[in-house]
C-alpha positions in Angstrom: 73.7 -8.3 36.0 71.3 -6.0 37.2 70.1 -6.4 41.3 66.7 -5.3 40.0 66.4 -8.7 37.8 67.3 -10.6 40.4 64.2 -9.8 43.1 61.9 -10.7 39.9 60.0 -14.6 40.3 58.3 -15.7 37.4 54.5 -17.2 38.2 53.8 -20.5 36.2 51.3 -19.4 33.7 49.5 -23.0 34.4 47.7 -22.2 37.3 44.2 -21.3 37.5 42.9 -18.4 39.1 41.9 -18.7 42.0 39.8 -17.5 45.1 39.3 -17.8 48.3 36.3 -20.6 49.4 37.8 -22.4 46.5 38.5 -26.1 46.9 41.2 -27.2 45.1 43.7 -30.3 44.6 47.7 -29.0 44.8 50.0 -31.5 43.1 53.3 -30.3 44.4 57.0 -32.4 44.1 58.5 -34.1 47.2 61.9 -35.1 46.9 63.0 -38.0 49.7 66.2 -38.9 49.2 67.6 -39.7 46.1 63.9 -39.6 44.4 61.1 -37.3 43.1 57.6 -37.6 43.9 54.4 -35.8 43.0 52.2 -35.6 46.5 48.2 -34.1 46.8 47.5 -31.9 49.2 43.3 -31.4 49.0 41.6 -28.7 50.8 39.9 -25.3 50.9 41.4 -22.0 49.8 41.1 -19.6 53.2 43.8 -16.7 52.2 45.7 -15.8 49.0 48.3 -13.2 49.3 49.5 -11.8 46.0 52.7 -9.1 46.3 55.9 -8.4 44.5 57.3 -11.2 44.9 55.0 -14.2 43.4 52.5 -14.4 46.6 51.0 -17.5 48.3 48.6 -19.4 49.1 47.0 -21.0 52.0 44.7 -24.6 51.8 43.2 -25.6 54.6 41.7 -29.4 55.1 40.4 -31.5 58.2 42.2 -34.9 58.6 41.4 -37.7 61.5 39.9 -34.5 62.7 42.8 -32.7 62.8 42.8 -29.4 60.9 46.1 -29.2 58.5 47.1 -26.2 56.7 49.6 -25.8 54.1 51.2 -22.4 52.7 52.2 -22.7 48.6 54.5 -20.3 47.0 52.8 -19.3 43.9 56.6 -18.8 42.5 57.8 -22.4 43.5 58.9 -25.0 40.5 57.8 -27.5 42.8 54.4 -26.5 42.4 53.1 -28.7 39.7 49.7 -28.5 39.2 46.3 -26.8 40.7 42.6 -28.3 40.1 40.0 -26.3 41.4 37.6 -28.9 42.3 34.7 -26.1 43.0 34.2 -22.6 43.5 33.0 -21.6 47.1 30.1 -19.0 47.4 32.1 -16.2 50.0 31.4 -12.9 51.3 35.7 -12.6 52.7 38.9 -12.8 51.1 40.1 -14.4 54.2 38.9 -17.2 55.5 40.2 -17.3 59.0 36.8 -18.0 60.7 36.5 -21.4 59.4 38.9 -23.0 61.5 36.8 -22.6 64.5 33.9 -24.3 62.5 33.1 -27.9 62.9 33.8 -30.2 59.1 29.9 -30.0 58.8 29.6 -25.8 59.7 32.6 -25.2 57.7 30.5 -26.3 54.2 30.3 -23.8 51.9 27.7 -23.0 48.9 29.0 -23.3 45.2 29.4 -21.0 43.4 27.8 -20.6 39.9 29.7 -19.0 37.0 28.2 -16.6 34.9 28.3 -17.9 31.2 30.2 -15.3 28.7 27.8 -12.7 27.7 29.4 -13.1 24.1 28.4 -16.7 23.9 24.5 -15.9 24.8 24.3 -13.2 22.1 23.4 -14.7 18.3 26.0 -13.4 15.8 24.5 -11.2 12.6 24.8 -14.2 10.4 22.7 -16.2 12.4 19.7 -14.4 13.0 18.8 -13.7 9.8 18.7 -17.6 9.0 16.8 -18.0 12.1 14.4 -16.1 10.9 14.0 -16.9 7.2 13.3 -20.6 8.0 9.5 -20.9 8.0 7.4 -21.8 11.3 5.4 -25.1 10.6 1.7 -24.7 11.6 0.9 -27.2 14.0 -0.6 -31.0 13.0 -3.9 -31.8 14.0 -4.4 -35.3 15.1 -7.7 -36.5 15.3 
């Protein structure tokens, strides 16, 4: 066994990227007991630190007006699923200002994706029968 192998996490391949000013919805297991649950944590993405070792991330949500903030492993099998509700429009990769922001200050602007420039641009088979159908003239109607 070598100690190199060891030191080496595996990140779950299911996760979406994400950014910071994201809002997202962590699914993540809770075990109590002698049982399993799945538990929802829902809140804004204010740091992401990616190193060697898998990273983390930090979500950050406002409840009975208390702020709440929870650090995920990226690396953790009890990380089961991320939905990235909306994309936040920010300037910072770390978000550390917001907690001194009021719920309502603390809004952030969505962000728009760009659509894949691939997507926009007609393939060579296409144009051609775009352009050998004929224009109708217009109908009069009197």
């Amino acid at each position: 066994m070598d100690i190199k192998s060891l030191g080496k996490t595996k990140i779950n391949p299911n996760l979406p990227k994400l950014a910071a000013g994201d809002n997202v919805r962590v699914s993540f297991k809770i075990k109590e007991a002698s049982r399993e649950r799945l538990q929802t944590f829902p809140g804004l993405v204010i740091k992401i630190a990616k190193n060697g070792a898998g990273g983390n991330f930090t979500v950050r949500r406002v409840t009975s007006g208390v702020g709440v903030e929870h650090t995920f492993p990226l690396a953790s099998p009890l990380l089961e699923k991320i939905e990235v509700v909306r994309h936040g429009k920010v300037r910072r990769s770390k978000l550390y200002y917001i907690r001194r922001l009021s719920t309502k200050e603390a809004r952030l602007k969505e962000r728009r994706e760009r659509i894949a420039e691939t997507a926009a641009v007609a393939t060579p088979e296409e144009a051609p029968a775009a352009e050998a159908a004929p224009a109708e003239p217009p109908s009069e109607s009197n």
